[in-house]
C-alpha positions in Angstrom: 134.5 56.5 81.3 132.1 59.2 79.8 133.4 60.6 76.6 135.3 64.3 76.5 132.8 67.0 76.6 130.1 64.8 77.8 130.6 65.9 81.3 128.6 68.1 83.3 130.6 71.0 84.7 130.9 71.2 88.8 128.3 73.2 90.5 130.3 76.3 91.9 128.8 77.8 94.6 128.7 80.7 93.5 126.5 79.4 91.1 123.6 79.0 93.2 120.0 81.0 92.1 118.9 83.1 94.1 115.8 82.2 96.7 112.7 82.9 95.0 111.2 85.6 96.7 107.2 85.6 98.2 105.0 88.9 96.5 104.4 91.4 99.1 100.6 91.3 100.3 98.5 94.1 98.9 97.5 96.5 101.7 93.4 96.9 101.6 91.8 100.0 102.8 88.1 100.3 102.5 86.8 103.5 101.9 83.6 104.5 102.4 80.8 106.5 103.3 79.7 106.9 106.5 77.2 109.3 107.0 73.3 108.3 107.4 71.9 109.3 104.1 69.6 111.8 104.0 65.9 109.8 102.9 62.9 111.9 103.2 59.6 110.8 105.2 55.9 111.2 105.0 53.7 109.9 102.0 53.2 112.7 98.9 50.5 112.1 95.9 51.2 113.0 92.6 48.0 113.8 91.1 46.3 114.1 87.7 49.2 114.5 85.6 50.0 112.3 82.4 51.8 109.8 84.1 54.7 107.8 81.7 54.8 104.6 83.1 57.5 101.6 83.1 55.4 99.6 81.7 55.7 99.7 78.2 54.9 102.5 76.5 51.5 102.9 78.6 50.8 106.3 79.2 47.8 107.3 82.2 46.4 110.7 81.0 44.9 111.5 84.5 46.8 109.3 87.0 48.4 109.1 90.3 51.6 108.2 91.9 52.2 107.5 95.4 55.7 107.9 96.9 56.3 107.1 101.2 59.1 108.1 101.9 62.0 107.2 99.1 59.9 104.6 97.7 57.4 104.6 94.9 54.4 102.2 95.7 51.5 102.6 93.7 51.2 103.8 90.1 47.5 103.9 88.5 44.7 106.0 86.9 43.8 108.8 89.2 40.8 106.8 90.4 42.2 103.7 91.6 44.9 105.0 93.6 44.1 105.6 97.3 45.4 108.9 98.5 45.8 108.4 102.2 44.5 111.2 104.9 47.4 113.4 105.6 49.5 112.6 102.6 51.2 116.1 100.9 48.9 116.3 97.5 50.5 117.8 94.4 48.0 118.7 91.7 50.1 117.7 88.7 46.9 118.9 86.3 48.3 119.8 83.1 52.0 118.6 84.1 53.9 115.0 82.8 55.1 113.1 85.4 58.1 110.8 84.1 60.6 108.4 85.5 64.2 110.5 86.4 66.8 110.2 83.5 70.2 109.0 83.7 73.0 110.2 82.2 76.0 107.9 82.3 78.3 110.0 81.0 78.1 113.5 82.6 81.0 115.8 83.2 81.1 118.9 84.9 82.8 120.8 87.9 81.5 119.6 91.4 84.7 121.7 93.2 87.7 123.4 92.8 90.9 123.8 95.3 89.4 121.4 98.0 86.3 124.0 97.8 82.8 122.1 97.6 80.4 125.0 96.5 77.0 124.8 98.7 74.9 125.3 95.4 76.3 124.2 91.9 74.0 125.7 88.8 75.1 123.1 86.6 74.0 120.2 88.5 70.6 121.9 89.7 70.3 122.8 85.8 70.4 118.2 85.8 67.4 118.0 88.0 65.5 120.8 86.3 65.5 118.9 83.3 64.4 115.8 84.8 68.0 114.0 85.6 68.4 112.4 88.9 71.5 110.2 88.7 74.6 111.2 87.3 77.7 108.9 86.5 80.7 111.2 85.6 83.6 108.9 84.4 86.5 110.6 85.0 86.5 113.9 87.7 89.4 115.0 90.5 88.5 112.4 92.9 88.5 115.0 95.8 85.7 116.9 94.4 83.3 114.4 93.0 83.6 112.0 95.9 83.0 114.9 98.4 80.0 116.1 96.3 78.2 112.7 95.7 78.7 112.4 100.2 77.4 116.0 100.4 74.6 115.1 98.0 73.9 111.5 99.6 73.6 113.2 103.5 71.0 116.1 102.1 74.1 118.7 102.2 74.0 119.4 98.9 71.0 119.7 96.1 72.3 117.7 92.9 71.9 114.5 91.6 72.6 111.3 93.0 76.1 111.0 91.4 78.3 108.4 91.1 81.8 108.5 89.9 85.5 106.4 89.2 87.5 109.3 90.2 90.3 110.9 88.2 90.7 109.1 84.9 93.3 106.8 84.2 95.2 106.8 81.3 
């Protein structure tokens, strides 16, 4: 005989927990671009400017840079880069030619009400000053997403931009 209060107490069933219950599955919906970017083609020559290199801090007073199509592929002193026959020639005499800047914290309007203006000042003011990529942290997620497309497919004259979308706090 077990001793009094040593006992368990019936199971009612009543009692019984509750079946434990499987987590939904997340729905996934991958959104992304779909247009054919915009790349341009053909082979231009910068020429004669100060070039600042990525090399260092090496700096080629008179040199050349040779860009086909989106790609940069050949970097030198004036003299030991081959210009091909019917590349576009820029005569950068007098000019610096630099690597584009980054800035990975911009802010700024891109649209307003669904609206995607065709030219925005701001971000043309970003490439006149020598930026060419733009991450802006926290925008409406409408208007930056629609910009960077418009931007990506040649629609739109800005920066490349990239972007999280509205911030979240």
């Amino acid at each position: 005989a077990a001793e009094a209060g040593t006992e368990k107490p019936k199971a009612d069933a009543g009692d019984k927990k509750p079946a434990a219950k499987t987590a939904p599955k997340p729905a996934v919906v991958n959104i992304r671009f779909r247009q054919q970017a915009d790349a341009p083609e053909g082979t231009v020559a910068l020429v004669g400017g100060r070039v600042l290199t990525m090399k260092g801090d090496q700096v080629l007073e008179r040199g050349t840079v040779l860009i086909r199509g989106n790609r940069i592929v050949g970097v030198g002193p004036a003299d030991s880069i081959q210009v091909p026959a019917g590349a576009y020639v820029v005569d950068c005499s007098g000019k610096t030619v630099m690597p584009g800047l980054i800035d990975v914290h911009a802010h700024g309007a891109q649209g307003q009400e669904g609206i995607t203006p065709q030219q925005n000042w701001a971000r043309q003011a970003d490439l006149a000053f020598g930026v060419t990529t733009v991450h802006d942290p926290s925008n409406d997620t409408e208007a930056i997403f629609a910009a960077s497309e418009m931007q990506r497919a040649g629609l739109l004259v800005q920066p490349r931009t990239f972007s999280t979308g509205t911030i979240l706090y």
